[in-house]
C-alpha positions as CSV (number, residue, x, y, z in Angstrom):
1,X,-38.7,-56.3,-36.8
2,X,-35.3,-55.1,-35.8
3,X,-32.4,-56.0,-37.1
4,X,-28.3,-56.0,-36.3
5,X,-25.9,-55.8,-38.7
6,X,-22.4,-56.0,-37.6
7,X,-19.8,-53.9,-39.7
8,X,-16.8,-53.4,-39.9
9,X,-15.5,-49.5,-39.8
10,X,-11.9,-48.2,-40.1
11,X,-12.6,-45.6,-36.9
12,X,-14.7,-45.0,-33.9
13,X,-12.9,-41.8,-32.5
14,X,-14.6,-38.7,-34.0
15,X,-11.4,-35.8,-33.6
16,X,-13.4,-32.6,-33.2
17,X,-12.1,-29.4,-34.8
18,X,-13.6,-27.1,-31.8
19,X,-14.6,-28.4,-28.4
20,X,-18.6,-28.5,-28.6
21,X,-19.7,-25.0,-26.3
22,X,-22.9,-26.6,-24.6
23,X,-21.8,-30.7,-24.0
24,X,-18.1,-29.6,-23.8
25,X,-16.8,-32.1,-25.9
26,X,-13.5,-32.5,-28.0
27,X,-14.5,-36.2,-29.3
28,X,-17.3,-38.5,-30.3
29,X,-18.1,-41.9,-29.9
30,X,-21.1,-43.6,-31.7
31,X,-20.8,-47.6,-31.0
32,X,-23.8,-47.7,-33.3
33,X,-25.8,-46.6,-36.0
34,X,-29.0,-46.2,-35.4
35,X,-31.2,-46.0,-32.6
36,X,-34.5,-48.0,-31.5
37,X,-35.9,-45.7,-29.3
38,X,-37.4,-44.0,-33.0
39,X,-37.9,-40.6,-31.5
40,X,-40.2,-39.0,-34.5
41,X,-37.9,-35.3,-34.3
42,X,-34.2,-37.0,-34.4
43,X,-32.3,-35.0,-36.1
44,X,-30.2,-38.1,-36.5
45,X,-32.8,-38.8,-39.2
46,X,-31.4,-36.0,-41.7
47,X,-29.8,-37.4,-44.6
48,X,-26.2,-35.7,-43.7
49,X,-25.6,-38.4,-41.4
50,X,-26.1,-41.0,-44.2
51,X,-28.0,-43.7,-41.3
52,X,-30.2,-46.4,-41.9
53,X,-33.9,-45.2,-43.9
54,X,-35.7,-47.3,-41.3
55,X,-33.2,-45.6,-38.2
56,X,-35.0,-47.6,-35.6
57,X,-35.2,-51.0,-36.9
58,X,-32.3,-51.4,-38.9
59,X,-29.1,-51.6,-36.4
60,X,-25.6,-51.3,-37.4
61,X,-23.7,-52.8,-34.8
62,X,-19.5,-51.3,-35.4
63,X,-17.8,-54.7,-34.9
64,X,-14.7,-54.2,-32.1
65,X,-15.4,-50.8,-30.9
66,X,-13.4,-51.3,-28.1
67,X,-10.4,-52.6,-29.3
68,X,-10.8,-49.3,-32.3
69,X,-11.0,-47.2,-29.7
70,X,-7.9,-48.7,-27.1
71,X,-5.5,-48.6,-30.6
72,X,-6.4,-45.4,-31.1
73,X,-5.6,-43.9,-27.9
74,X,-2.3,-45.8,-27.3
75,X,-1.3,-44.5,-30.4
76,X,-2.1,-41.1,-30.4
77,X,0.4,-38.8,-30.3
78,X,-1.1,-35.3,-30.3
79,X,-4.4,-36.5,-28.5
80,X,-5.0,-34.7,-25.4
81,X,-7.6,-36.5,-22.5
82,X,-10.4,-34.6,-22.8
83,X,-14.2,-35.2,-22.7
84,X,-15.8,-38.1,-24.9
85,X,-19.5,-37.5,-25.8
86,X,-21.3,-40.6,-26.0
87,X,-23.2,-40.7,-28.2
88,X,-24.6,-38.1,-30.9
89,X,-26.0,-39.9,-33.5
90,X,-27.6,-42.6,-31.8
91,X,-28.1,-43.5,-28.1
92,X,-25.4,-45.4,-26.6
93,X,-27.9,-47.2,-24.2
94,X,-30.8,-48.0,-26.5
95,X,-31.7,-51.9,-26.8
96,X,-29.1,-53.0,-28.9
97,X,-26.9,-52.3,-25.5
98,X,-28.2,-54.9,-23.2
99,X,-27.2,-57.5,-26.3
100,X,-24.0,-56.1,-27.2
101,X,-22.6,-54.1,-24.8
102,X,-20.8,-51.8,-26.5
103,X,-20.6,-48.8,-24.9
104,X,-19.8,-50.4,-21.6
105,X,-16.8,-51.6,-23.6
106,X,-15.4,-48.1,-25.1
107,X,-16.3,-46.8,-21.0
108,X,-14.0,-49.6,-20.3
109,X,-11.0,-48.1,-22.7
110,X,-11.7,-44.9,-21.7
111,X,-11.4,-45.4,-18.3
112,X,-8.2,-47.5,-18.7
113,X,-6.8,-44.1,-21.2
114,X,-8.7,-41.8,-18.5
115,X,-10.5,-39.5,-20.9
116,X,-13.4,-37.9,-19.4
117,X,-16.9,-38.5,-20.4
118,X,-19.9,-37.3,-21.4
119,X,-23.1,-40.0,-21.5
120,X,-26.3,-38.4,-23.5
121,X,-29.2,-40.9,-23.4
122,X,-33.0,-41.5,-22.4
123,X,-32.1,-44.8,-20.9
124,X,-32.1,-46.5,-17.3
125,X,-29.6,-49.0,-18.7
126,X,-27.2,-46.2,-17.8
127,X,-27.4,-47.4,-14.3
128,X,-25.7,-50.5,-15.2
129,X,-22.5,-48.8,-15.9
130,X,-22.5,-46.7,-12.4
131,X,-19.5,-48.4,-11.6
132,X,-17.6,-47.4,-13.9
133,X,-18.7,-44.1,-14.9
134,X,-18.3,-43.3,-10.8
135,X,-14.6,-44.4,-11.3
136,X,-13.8,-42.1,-14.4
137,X,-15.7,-39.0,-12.7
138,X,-13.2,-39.7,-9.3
139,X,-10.2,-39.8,-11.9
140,X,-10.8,-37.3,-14.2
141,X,-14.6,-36.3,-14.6
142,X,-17.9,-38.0,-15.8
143,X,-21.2,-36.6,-16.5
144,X,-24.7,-37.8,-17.7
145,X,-27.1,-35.9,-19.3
146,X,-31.0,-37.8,-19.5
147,X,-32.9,-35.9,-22.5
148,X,-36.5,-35.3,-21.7
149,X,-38.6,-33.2,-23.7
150,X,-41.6,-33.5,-22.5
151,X,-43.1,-34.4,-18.7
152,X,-47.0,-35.5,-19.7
153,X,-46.4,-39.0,-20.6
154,X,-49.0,-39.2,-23.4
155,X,-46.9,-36.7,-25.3
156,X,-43.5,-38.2,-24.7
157,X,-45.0,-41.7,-26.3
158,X,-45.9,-39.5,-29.3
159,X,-42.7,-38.2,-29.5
160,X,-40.2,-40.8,-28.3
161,X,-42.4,-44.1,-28.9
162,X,-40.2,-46.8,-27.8
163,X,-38.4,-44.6,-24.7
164,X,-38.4,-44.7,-21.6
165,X,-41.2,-42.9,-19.7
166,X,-40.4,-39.2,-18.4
167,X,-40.9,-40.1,-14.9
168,X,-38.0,-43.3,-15.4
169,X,-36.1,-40.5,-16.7
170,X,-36.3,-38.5,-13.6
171,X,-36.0,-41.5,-11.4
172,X,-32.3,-42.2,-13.8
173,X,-31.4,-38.6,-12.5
174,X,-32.4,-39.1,-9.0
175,X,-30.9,-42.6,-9.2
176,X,-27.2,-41.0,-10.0
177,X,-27.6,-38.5,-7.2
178,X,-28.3,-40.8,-4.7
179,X,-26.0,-43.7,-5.7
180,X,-22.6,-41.7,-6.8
181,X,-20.6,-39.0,-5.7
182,X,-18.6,-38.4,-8.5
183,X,-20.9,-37.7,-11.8
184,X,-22.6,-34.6,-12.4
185,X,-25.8,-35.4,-13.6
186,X,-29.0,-33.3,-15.5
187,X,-31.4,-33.0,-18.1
188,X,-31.3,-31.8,-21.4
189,X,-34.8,-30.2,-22.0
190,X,-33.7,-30.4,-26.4
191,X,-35.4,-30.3,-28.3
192,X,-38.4,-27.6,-27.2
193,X,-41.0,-29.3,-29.6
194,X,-43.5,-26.6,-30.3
195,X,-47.1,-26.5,-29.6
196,X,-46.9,-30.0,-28.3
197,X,-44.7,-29.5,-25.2
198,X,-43.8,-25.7,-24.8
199,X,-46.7,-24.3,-22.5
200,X,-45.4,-22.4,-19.2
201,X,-47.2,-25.8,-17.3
202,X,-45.1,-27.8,-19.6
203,X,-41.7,-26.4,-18.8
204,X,-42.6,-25.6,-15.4
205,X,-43.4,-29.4,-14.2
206,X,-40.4,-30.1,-16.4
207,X,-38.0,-27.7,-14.5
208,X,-39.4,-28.6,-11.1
209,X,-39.7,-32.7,-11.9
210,X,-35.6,-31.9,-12.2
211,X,-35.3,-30.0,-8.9
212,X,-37.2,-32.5,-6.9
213,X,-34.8,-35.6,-8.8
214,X,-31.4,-33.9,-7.3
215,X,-30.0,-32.6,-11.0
216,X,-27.5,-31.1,-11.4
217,X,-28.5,-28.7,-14.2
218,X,-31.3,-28.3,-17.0
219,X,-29.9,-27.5,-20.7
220,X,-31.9,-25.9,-22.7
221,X,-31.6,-26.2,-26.6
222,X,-34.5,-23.9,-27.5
223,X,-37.2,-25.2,-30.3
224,X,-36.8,-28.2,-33.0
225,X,-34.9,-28.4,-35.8
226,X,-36.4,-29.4,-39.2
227,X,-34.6,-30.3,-42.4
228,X,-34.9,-32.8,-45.0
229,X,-35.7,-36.4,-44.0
230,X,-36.3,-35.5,-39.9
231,X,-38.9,-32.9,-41.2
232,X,-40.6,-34.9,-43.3
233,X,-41.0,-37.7,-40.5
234,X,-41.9,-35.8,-37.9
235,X,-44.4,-33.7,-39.9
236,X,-46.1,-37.2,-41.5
237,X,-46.5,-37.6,-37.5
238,X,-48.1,-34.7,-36.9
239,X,-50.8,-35.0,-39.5
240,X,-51.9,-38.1,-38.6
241,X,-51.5,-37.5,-35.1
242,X,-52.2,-34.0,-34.3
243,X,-53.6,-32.5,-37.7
244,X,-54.9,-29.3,-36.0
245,X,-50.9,-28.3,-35.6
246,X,-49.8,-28.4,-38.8
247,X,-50.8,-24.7,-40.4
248,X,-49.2,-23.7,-36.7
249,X,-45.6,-25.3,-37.7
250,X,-46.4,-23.7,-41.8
251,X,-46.3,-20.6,-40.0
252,X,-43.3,-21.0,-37.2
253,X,-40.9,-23.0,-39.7
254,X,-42.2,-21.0,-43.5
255,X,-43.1,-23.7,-45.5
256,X,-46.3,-25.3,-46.5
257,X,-46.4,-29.0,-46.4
258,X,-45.7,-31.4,-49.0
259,X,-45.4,-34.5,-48.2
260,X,-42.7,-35.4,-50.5
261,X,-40.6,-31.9,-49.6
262,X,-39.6,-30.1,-46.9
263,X,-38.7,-26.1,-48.3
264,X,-39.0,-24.4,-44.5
265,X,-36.5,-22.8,-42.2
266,X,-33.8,-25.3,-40.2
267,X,-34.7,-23.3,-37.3
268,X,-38.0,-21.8,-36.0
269,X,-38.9,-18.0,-36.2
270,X,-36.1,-15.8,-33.3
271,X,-39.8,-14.3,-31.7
272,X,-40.8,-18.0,-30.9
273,X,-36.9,-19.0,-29.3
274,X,-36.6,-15.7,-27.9
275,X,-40.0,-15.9,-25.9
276,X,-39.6,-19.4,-25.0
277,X,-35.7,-19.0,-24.2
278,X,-37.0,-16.1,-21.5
279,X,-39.5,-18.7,-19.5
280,X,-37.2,-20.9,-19.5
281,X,-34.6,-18.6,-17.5
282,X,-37.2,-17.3,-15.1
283,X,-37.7,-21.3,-14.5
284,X,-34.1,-21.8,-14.0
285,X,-34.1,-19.0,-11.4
286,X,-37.5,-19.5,-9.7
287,X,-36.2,-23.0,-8.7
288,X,-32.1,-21.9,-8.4
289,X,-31.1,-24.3,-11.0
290,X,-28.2,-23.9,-13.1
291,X,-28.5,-24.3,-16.7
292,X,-25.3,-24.7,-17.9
293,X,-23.0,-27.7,-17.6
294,X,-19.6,-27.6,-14.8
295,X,-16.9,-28.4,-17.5
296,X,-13.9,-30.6,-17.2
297,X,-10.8,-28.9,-16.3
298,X,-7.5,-30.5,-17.1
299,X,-4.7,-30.4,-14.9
300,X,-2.2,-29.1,-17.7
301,X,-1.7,-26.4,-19.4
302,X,-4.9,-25.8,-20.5
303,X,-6.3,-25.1,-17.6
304,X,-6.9,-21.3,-17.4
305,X,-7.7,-21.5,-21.1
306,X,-10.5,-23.7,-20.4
307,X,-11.9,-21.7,-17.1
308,X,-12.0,-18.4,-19.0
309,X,-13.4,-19.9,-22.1
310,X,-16.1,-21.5,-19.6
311,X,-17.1,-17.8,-18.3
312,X,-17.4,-16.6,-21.7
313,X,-19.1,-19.4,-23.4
314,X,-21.1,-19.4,-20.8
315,X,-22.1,-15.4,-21.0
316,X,-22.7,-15.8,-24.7
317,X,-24.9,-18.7,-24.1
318,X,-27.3,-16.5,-22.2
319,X,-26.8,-13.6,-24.9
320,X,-27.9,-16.0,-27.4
321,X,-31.2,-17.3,-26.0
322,X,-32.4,-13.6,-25.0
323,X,-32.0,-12.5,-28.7
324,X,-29.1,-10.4,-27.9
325,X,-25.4,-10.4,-30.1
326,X,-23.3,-13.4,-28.9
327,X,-21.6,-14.9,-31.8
328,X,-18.0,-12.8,-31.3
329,X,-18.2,-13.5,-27.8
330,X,-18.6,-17.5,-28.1
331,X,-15.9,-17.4,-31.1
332,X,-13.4,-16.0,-28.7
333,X,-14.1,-18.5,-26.1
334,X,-13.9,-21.5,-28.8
335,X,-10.4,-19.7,-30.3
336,X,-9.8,-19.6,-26.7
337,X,-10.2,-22.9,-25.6
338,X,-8.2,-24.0,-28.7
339,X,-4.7,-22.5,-27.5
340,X,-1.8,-24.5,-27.9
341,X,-0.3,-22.8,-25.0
342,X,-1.4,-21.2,-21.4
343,X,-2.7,-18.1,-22.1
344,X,-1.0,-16.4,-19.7
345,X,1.8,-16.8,-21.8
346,X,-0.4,-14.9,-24.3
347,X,-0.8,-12.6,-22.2
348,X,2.4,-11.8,-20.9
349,X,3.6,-11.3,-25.0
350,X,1.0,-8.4,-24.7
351,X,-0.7,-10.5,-27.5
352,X,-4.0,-11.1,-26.1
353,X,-6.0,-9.1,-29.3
354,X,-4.5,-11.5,-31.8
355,X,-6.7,-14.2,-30.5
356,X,-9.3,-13.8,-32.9
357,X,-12.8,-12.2,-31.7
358,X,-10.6,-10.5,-28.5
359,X,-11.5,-7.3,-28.7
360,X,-10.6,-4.8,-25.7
361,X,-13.0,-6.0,-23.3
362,X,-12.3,-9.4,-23.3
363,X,-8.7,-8.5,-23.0
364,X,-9.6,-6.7,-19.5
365,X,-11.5,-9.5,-18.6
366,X,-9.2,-12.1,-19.0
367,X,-6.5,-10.0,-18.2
368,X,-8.4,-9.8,-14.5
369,X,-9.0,-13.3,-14.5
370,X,-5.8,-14.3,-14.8
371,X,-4.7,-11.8,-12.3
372,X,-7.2,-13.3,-9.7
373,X,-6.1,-16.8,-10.5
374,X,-3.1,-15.9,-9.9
375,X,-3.7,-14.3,-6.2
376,X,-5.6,-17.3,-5.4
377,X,-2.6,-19.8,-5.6
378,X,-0.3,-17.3,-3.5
């Protein structure tokens, strides 16, 4: 039986330190703790988010999100309007929604503040909130990504018990298309979960299912974390579910199971992401669909920070899932996107190559973007 708990908390507002590379974030908003859909691989579920030990029945309910979230803004002196993921640790439309309505209410604030925003969920009680999110993406910008995992519906109620069904997923996506004009909306194919939803008919139906619903995009996270408490739940799962599996995961995440201990890799063997990462981008181009987000671009002077910092993040994002170095390359584009100042102001100081992880390259590159952006408003 589930039960709601209302708390009280001294924030709502999570202040990130760099602007998240794949969702494009700066903040966080998590109107709950918790989250009855129970999907068996949350990562949610690990014990460094300190949540609930039955996640999907008991529900903490953060009392006055809305009215946290309004003082904050008005108050905020250094806050800039930028993208608002909602939410991370839970979804913001699970069932507990419908009751308390939550996450309508911060939409509300953040629509009144206009700070972009970012809605991650499974849900088609997104659609209630059309309205408004339509309004924020005509003001500033508004997106909604619709995880789905995996497209044969016997699987998906394995994985994500209480969920909505794959194809009411799709149908959210086609719904947004066809009703808005204003939100950008795809699906987040993360986490990969292997064995049970990773053959080439799997991601194929996936990646054309996305097509034929209008999205937008399809990001890809590669295969499924384990650690700790998420492992150890998901792999109690599999054995009673799909025994046969479970010497296949002891040899992709190095561990052999205990069910009281979880000693394997947080991440599954580079061959496996590599080889799955590949597929994935043949999908992507077989079907001309884009697998990265459009960001939000302010009107201030972040602007051309944030557009170059796009184009490399993006580059490194597909040097990453073909197994090639990318970790300089996305650190310059995070210490990019973090300026306090245009860099073109950097750049005129000749001081480009003190932006940490800008080596030569990247200072022709940017140097030639800026050039171009610069011919384009004359």
């Amino acid at each position: 039986m589930t039960t709601y708990t209302e708390r009280v908390f001294k924030s709502i507002l999570i202040v990130r330190k760099y602007i998240d590379s794949w969702f494009w974030d700066r903040y966080g908003v998590n109107p709950y703790q918790g989250c009855q859909f129970g999907c068996i691989y949350c990562d949610s579920r690990s014990a460094k988010y300190r949540l609930p030990a039955d996640f999907e029945n008991d529900i903490i309910i953060k009392k006055d999100p809305a009215g946290m979230l309004d003082r904050r803004l008005s108050r905020a002196r250094t806050l800039l309007p930028d993208i608002v993921a909602m939410s991370g640790a839970s979804d913001p439309y699970h069932h507990a929604e419908a009751r308390f309505k939550s996450t309508r209410q911060c939409l509300e604030v953040l629509d009144k503040h206009s700070y972009p925003v970012h809605i991650l969920t499974k849900s088609k009680l997104v659609l209630r909130d059309l309205d408004l999110l339509e309004e924020t993406g005509r003001k500033t910008w508004s997106c909604v990504s619709v995880t789905i995992t995996a497209s044969d519906p016997e699987v998906a109620r394995f994985l994500e018990p209480r969920s909505p069904s794959p194809q009411t997923r799709f149908g959210v996506v086609a719904a947004i298309k066809e009703r808005t004009r204003c939100i950008q909306a795809g699906v987040l194919l993360i986490p990969v979960v292997p064995y049970l939803a990773d053959s080439d008919e799997d991601l194929e139906s996936l990646v054309r299912e996305a097509k034929d619903a209008g999205a937008d995009y399809v990001l890809f996270g590669g295969a499924m974390t384990m650690r700790d408490q998420q492992a150890l739940w998901f792999l109690k799962h599999l054995q009673q579910d799909y025994p046969d599996l479970l010497r296949k995961y002891e040899q992709l995440y190095g561990f052999a199971y205990e069910p009281g201990s979880y000693d394997g890799s947080y991440v599954a063997k580079d061959s496996y992401n590599i080889q799955i990462s590949r597929k994935f981008l043949d999908l992507c181009a077989k079907y001309d669909m884009p697998l990265r987000i459009r960001r939000f671009i302010p009107d201030d002077y972040r602007a051309e920070n944030y557009r170059i910092a796009e184009k490399i993040l993006n580059q490194a994002y597909r040097l990453m899932m073909t197994g090639k170095a990318w970790k300089s390359l996305h650190w310059a584009g995070m210490n990019i996107q973090n300026l306090k100042e245009p860099i073109a102001e950097v750049s005129n100081r000749g001081e480009l190559r003190n932006i940490r992880n800008v080596d030569a390259r990247l200072e022709d590159l940017i140097r030639r973007e800026l050039g171009e952006a610069g011919a384009g408003r004359d």
